[in-house]
C-alpha positions as CSV (number, residue, x, y, z in Angstrom):
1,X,204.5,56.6,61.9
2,X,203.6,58.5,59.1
3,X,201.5,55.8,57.4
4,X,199.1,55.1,60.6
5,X,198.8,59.1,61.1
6,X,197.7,58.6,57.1
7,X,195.5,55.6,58.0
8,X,194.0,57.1,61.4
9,X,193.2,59.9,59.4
10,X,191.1,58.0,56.4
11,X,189.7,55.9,59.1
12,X,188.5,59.7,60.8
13,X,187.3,60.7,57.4
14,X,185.3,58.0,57.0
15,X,183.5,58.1,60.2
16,X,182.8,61.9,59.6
17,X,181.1,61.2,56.5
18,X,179.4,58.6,57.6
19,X,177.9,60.7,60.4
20,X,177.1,63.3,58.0
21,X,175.2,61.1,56.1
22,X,172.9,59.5,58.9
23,X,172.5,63.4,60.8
24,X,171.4,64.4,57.4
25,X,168.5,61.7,56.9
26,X,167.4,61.8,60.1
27,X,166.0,65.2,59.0
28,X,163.7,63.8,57.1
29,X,162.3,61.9,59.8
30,X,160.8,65.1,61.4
31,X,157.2,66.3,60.5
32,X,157.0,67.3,56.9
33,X,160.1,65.7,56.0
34,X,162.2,67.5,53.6
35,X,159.6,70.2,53.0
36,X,159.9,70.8,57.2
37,X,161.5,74.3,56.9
38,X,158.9,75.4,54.6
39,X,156.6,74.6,57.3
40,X,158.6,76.3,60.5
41,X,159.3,79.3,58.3
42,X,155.5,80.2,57.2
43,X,154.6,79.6,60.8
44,X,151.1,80.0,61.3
45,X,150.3,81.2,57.5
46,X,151.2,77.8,56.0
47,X,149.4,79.3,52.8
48,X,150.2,77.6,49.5
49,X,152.4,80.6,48.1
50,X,154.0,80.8,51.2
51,X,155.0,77.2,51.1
52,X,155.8,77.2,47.7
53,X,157.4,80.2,47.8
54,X,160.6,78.5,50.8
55,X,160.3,75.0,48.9
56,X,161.6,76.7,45.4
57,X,164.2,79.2,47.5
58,X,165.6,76.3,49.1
59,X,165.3,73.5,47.3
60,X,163.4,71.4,49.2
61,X,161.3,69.3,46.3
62,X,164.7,68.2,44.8
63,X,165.0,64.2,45.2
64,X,166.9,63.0,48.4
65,X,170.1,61.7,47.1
66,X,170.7,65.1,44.8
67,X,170.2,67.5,48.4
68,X,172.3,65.2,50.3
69,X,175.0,65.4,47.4
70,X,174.5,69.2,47.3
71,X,175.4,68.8,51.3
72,X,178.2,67.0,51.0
73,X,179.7,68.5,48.0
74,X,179.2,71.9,49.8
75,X,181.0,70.2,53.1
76,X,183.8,68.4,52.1
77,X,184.8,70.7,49.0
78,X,183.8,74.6,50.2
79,X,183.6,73.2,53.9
80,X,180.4,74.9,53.9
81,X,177.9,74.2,56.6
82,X,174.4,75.0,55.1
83,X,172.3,77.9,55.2
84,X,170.5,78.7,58.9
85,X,166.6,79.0,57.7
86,X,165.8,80.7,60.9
87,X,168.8,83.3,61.5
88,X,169.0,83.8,57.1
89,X,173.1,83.7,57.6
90,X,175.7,80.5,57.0
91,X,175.5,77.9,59.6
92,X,180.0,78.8,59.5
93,X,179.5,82.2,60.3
94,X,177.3,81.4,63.0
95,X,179.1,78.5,64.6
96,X,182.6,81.0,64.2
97,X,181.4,83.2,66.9
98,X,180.4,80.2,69.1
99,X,182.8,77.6,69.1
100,X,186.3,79.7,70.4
101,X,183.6,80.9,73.5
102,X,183.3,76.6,73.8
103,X,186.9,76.2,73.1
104,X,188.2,78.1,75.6
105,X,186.2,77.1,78.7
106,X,186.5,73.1,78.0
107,X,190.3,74.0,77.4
108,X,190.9,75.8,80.6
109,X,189.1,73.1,82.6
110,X,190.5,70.0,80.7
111,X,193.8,72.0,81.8
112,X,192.7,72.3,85.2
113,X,191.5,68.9,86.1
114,X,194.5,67.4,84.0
115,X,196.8,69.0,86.8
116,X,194.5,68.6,90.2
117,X,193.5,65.0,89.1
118,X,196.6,63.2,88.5
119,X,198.5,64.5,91.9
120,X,195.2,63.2,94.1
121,X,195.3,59.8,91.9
122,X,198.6,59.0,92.3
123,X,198.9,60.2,96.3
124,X,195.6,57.4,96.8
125,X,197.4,54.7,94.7
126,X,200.7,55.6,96.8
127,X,198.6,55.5,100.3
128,X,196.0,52.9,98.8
129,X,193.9,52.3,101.9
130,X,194.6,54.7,104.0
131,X,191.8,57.5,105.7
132,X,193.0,59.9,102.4
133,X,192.5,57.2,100.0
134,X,188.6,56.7,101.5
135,X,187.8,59.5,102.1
136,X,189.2,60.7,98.2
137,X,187.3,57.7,96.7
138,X,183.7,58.6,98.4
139,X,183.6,62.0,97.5
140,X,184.8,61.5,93.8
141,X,182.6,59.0,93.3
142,X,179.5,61.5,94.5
143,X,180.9,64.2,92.1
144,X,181.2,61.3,89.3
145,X,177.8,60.1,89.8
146,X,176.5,63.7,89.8
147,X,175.3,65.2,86.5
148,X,176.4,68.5,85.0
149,X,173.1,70.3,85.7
150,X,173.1,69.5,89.4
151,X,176.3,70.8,90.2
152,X,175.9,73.8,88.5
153,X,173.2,74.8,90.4
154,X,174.5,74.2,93.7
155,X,177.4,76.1,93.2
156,X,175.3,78.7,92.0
157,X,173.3,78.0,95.1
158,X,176.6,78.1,97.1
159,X,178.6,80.6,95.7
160,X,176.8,83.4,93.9
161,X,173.4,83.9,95.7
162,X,174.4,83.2,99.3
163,X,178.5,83.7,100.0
164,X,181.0,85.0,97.5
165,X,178.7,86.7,95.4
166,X,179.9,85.8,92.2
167,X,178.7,86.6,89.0
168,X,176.3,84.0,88.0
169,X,176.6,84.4,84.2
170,X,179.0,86.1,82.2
171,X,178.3,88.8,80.7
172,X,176.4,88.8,76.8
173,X,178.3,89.7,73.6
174,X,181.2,87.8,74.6
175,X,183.9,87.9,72.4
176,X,186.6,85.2,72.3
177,X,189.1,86.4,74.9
178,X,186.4,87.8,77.4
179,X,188.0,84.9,80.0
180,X,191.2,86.2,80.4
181,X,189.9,90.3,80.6
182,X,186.7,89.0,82.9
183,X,188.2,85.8,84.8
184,X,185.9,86.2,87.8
185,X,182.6,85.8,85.8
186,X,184.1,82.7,84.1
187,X,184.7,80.8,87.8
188,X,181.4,79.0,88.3
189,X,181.1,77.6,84.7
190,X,185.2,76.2,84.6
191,X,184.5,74.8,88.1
192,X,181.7,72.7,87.8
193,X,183.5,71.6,84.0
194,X,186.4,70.8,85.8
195,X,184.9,69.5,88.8
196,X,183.1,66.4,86.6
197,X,186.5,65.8,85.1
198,X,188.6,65.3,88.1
199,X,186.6,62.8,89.4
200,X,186.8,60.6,86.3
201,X,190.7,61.2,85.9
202,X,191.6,60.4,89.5
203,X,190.2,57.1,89.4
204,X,191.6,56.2,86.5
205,X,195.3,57.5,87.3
206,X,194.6,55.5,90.7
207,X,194.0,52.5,89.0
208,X,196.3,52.8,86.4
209,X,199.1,53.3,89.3
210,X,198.1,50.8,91.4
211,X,198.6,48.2,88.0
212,X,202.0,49.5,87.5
213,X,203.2,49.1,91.1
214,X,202.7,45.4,91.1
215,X,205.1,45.2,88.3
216,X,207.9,43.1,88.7
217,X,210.3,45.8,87.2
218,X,209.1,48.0,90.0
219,X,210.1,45.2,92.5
220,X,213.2,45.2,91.2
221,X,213.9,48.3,91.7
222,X,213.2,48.1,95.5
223,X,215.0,45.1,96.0
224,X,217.6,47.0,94.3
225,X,217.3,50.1,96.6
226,X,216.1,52.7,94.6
227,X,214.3,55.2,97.3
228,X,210.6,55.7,97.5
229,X,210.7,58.9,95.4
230,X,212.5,57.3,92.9
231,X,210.3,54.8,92.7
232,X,207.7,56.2,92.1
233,X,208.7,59.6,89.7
234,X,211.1,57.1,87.7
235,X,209.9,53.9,87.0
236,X,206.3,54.3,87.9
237,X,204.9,57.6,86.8
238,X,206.1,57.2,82.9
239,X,204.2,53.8,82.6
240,X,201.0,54.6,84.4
241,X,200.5,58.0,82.6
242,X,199.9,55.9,79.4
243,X,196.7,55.0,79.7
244,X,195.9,58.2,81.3
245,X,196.7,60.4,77.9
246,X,194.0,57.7,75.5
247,X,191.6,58.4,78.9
248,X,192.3,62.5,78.3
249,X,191.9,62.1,74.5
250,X,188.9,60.4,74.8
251,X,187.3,62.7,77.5
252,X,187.4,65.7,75.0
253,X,184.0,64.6,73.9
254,X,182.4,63.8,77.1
255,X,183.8,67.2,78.3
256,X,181.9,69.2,75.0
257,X,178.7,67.5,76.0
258,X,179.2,68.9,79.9
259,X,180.2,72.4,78.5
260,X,176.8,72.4,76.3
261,X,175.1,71.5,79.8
262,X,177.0,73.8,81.9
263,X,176.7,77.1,79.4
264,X,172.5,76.8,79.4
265,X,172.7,76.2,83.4
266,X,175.2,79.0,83.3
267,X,173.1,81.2,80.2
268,X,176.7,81.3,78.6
269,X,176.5,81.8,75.5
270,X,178.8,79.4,74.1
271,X,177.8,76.7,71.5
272,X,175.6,74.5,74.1
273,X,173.6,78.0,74.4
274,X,173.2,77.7,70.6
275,X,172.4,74.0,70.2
276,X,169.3,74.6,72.9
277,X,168.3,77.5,70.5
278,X,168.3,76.2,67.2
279,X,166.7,73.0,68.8
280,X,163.9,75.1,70.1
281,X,163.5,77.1,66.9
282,X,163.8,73.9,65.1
283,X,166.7,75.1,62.7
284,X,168.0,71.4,61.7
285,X,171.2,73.2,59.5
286,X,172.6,74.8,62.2
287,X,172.2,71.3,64.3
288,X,173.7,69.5,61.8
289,X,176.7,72.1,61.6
290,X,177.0,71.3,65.6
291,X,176.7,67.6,64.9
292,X,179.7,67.2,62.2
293,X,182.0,70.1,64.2
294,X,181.9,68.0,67.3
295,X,182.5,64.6,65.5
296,X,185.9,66.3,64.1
297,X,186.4,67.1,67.4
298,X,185.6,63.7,68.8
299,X,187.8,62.1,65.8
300,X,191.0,64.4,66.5
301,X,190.9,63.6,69.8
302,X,191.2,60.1,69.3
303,X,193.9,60.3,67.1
304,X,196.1,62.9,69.7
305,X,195.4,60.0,72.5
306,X,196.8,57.8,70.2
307,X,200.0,59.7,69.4
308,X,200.5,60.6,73.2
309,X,200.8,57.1,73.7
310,X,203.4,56.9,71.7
311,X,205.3,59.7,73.1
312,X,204.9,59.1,76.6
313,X,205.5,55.1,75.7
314,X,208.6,54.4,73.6
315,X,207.9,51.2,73.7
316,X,204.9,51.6,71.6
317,X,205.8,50.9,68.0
318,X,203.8,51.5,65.5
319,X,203.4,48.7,62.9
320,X,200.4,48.3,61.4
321,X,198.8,48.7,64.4
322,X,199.5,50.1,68.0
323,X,201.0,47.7,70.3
């Protein structure tokens, strides 16, 4: 066990840096290359002194290979994320206020879908074919098909301008625990979040049921006798949640991109709200900081799906590889 968390891990670090290394060339690929802040910074007075004067404070003449060993040095060793060019503050300090305000929201709705989803999969696997199991599968597949952006403007549409009223931001200057002292301005944002992830989870928990159920194990235990409820909470329910905890794992990344959607539909201002900024002022550091924070992300989640299934499965051994 230990030795494949070890290996996962290595595997991880690898792709990390290997995503460093390509988000960090591709910045040269933007107008002025390497000497491209010098250029945002001086703005309209792209004087030679002025230029001059952001290339030698920055660095920006030094040969490729010796910045990008700077940058990696600075991330691996001091974990340190660059220096914003735009805001004049570390891309870490910046991101710190940010990502908890992410954090909590994709928590709350990965959470949320996690324990609506899995009761409507399994009750449409259980009465597969029936008027529930239809009607279930046509409107999850609309709220599949639908994209972040959409949704959060019809319940805006729906819920804050013409019924309920609700707030249809939260409020600015958030700080991290603002959800659970202001839960009512936090409703339309987690909804629509956790509205895209039920419809993803249900399917796959109905599918995954449906391929347990024709076991033979589970037609033993009916020929045996066991009752219904049995059935299905004993012998089925272990198996098909499996698959369902790599599916989870492997949704934290899909659900980061919705949240980055949902918080500028929402004007929450969360790390989405910051990625549309620093894209729009062109600040590549911060960018890059967002880049390798959500491939850790991506990577732990990977390896958490993996250890659920191990867990959940005792049959699962671990030997090299996971079987």
């Amino acid at each position: 066990m230990l030795s494949y968390v070890v290996r996962r891990l290595l595997q991880g670090a690898f792709v990390i840096l290997f995503v460093i290394i390509f988000s960090f060339s591709l910045s040269y690929l933007q107008p002025h290359g390497a000497l491209a802040p010098a250029y945002i910074l001086c703005g309209t007075h792209q004087t030679t002194a002025c230029l001059n004067e952001y290339i030698n404070q920055f660095g920006l003449n030094k040969p490729y290979f010796v910045r990008l060993w700077d940058y990696l040095f600075g991330v691996v060793v001091h974990f340190n994320l660059g220096h914003s060019y735009k805001q004049n503050q570390s891309v870490g300090q910046i991101l710190s206020i940010f990502i908890p305000r992410t954090f909590w929201i994709a928590f709350v709705s990965l959470v949320l879908a996690v324990v609506i989803s899995l009761p409507i999969g399994v009750y449409q696997a259980w009465k597969r074919n029936s008027v529930f199991d239809y009607t279930a599968t046509g409107i999850l597949f609309v709220m599949y098909a639908m994209p972040a952006f959409v949704l959060g403007f019809l319940l805006l549409s729906a819920f804050s301008f013409h019924t309920l009223h609700l707030p249809n931001s939260p409020p600015e200057g958030l700080h991290p625990w603002a959800m659970f002292t202001d839960p009512v301005s936090f409703i339309l944002p987690i909804a629509t979040l956790t509205a895209l992830s039920i419809a993803g989870l249900s399917r796959f928990m109905r599918s995954s049921v449906l391929d347990v159920l024709v076991q033979d194990y589970i037609r033993t235990a009916r020929a045996k006798g066991c009752s219904p409820r049995r059935v299905l909470f004993r012998h089925t329910m272990r198996n098909a949640l499996a698959p369902i905890v790599i599916i989870i794992g492997l949704s934290i990344p899909a659900l980061l991109s919705g949240a980055l959607i949902v918080e500028e539909v929402f004007n929450y201002q969360g790390l989405g709200y910051e990625t549309v900024q620093a894209s729009l002022n062109q600040d590549v550091p911060i960018i890059l900081g967002i880049t390798i924070v959500v491939t850790i992300l991506t990577v732990l989640g990977n390896l958490l799906a993996d250890l659920g299934l191990v867990v959940i499965n005792p049959r699962v051994r671990i030997e090299g590889s996971v079987r």
